[in-house]
Structure formats: structure tokens, C-alpha cells
C-alpha positions in Angstrom: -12.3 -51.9 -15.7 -13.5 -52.3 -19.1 -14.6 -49.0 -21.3 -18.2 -50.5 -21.2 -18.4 -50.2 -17.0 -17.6 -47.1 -17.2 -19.8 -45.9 -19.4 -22.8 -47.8 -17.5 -22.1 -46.1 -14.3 -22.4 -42.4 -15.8 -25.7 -41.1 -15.3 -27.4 -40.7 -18.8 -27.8 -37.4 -20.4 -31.7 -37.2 -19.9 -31.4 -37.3 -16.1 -29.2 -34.4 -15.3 -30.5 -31.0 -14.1 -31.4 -28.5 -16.6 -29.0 -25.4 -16.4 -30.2 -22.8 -14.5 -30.3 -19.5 -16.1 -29.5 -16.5 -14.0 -32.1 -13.6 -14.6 -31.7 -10.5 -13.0 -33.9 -8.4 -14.5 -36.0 -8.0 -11.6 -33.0 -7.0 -9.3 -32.4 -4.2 -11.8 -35.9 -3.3 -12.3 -35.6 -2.5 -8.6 -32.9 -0.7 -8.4 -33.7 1.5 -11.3 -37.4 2.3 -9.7 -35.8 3.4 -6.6 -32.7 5.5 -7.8 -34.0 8.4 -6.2 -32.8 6.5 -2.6 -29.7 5.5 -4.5 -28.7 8.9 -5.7 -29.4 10.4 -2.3 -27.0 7.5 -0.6 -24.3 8.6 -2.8 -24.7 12.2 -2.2 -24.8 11.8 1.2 -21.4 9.6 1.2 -20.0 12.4 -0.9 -20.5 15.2 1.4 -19.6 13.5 4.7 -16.2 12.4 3.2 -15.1 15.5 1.8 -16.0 17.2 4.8 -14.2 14.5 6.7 -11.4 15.3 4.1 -11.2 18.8 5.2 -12.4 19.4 9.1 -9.3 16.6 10.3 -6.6 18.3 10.5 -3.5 16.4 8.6 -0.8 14.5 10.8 2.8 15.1 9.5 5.8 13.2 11.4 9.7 13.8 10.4 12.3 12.6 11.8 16.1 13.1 11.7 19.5 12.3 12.6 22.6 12.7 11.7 25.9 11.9 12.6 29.1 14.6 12.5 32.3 12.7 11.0 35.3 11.9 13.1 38.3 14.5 13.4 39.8 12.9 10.5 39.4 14.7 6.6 39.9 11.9 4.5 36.1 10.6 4.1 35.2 14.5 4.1 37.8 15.3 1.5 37.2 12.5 -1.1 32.9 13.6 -0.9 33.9 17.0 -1.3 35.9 16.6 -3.9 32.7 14.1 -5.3 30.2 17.1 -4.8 32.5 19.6 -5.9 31.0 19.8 -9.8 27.8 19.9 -8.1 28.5 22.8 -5.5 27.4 20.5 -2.8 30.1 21.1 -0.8 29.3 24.5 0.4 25.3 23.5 1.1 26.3 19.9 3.2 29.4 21.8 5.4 31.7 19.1 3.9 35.3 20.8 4.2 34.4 22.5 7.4 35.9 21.1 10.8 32.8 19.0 13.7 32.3 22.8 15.4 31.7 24.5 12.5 29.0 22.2 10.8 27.3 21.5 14.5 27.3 25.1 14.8 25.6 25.1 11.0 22.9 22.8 11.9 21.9 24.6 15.3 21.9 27.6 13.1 19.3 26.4 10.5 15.7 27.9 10.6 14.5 24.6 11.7 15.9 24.2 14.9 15.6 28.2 15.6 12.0 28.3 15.4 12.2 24.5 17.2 13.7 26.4 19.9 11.6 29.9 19.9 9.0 27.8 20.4 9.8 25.1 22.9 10.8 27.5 25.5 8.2 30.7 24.1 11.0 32.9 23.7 8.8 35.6 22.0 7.7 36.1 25.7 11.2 36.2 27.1 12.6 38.6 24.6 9.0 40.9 24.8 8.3 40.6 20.5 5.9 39.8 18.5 7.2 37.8 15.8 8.9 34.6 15.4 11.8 36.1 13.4 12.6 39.1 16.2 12.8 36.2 18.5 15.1 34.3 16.5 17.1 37.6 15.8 17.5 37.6 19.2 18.4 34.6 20.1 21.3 34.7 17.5 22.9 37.5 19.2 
């Protein structure tokens, strides 16, 4: 193709659509005359999500595991000894033999009031309060 085909096939500049020119003005306008409706829309909104917000009650799922070491002190040893500057050892059981630290972890408030609960022991043991219950239970 030469340069001068080319040019001949292009439509000439006087025949092409004028540019259309977005206006909206008249959108606006109407918005702004009815802002009353607009203003009462949001309000609306507002109130029924923060009352949303505060009348469901909040979901909160945890779950745990964890795993006692073997009968052997070496691992148990070398991360005391890690935690030892820190004064973890004392808080994690580390130095302590499997009973000891299972019978930690049954002992922790946690799974006391899990327990005082699950089978209503406040009942059982005729108290009032979750802690006499768990008082109880420890003796």
C-alpha cells in the first residue's frame, strides 16, 4: 500500500461526530432540590446499622490444643534453658514431668469454670457462685 491509499480511505475530518459533552448539571440540580429525601435515607441507614451493631450479640470461637512432650527432658531442658532469661519457664511448666503440667492445665481457670458449667456444679455443691463451686471442686 502506498502512503497516498491510506490516506484516501480515512474518513475526512469534517465527517466525524462532534464530541459529546457530558452535562450533569441537571442530575445535580436534582439531587440538591430533594436533599431533604437524601438526608433522611442516610439517617435512616445510620440508625438501623448501629442498632444492628449493638442488639446481635458477638460470636467468639477459640480453639486449642496442645500436646504434652514425651518422657524424655532433653527438648524440655534446652527451651527451658531458652526461656530461662525470660522467666518463662515457671509460666509454660517446662521443667516439670507429663503429670505435673496435665495436672497444671486441668487446673487453670479455664477449664474450671469449663467444667462448673458443663455439668452445673453450682447445683451439685448447693452455692451460689462460680468460684465456691470451683473451690469445691478443687478439694
Amino acid at each position: 500500500m502506498h502512503m497516498s491509499e491510506v490516506e484516501t480511505k480515512s474518513p475526512p475530518l469534517a465527517s466525524l461526530p462532534p464530541e459529546v459533552e457530558l452535562n450533569f448539571a441537571p442530575y445535580l440540580s436534582r439531587i440538591f432540590r430533594s436533599w431533604h429525601i437524601l438526608a433522611v435515607f442516610v439517617g435512616v441507614a445510620a440508625v438501623v446499622g448501629v442498632a444492628t451493631a449493638y442488639l446481635v450479640p458477638p460470636v467468639f470461637t477459640a480453639e486449642s490444643s496442645f500436646i504434652l512432650p514425651t518422657s524424655s527432658g532433653n527438648g524440655n531442658a534446652a527451651l527451658a534453658a531458652q526461656l530461662g532469661n525470660v522467666g518463662g519457664s515457671g509460666i509454660l511448666g517446662l521443667g516439670k514431668n507429663q503429670g505435673d503440667m496435665l495436672v497444671g492445665v486441668l487446673q487453670s481457670q479455664t477449664v474450671l469454670r469449663s467444667i462448673v458449667d458443663r455439668f452445673d456444679l453450682r447445683t451439685a455443691f448447693h452455692v451460689k457462685l462460680e468460684s465456691d463451686a470451683i473451690k469445691t471442686l478443687l478439694k
